[in-house]
C-alpha positions in Angstrom: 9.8 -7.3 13.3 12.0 -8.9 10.5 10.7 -9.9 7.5 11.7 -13.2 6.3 10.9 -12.0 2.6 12.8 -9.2 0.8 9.9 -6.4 -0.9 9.6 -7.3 -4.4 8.0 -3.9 -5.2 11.5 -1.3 -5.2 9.0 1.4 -5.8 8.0 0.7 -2.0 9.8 2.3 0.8 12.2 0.3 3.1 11.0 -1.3 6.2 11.6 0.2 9.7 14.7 -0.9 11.4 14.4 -4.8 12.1 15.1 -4.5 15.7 12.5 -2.3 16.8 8.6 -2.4 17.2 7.1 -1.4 13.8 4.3 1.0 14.3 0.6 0.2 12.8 1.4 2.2 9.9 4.4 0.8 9.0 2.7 -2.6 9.3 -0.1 -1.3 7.3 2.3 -0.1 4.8 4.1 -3.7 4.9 1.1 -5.5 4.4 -0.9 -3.5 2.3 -3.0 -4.6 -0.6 -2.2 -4.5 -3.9 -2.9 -0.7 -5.4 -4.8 -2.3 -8.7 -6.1 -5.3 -9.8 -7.1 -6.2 -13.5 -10.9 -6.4 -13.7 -12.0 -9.4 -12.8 -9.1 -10.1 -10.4 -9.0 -11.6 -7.2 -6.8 -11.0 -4.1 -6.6 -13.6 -1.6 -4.7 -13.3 1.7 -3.7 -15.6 4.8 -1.9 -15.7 7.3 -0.9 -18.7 9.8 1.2 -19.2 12.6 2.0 -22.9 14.0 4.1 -24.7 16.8 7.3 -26.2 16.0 5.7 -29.8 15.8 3.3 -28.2 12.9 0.2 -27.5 15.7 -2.1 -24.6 14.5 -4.2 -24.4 17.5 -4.5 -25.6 21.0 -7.7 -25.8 22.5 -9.5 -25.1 18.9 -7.8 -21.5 19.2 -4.9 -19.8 17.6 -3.6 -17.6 20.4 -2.4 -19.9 22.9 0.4 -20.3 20.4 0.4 -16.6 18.8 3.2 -13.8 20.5 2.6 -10.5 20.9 4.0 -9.3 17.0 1.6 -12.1 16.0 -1.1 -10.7 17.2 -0.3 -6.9 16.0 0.1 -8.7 11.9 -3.4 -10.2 13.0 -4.6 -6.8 13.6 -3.1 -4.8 10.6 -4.5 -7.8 8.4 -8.2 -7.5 10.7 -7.9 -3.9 9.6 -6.9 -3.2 6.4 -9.2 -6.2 5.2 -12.4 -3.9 6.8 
């Protein structure tokens, strides 16, 4: 996986090496919520994926388009928001 983003947090470990499979904790470690939030704070996250001519599903479903590393984020994000 590469991220297209650099880590804004230094505090945060680095990422695995780009050119290798991350594992679900490094993803959950990647992806990971904020550890506090003022009171009365909100924390919103999405996540999209779309076709080169801007399509966000086919058939009224996102994984005809999704790859394999798209489904694993989709996982991690699944998980960590349960």
């Amino acid at each position: 996986m590469r991220s297209l983003f650099p880590v804004t947090d230094l505090t945060t470990t680095g990422a695995a090496a780009p050119d290798r499979e991350w594992s679900l904790d490094e993803l959950a470690e990647a992806y990971a919520y904020p550890a506090a939030l003022p009171d009365g704070t909100s924390w919103l996250r999405a996540n999209m994926v779309s076709t080169l001519d801007g399509a966000a599903q086919h058939d009224g479903r996102s994984q005809p388009i999704s790859c394999a590393a798209d489904m694993r984020i989709f996982g991690t994000l699944r998980g960590l928001a349960d």
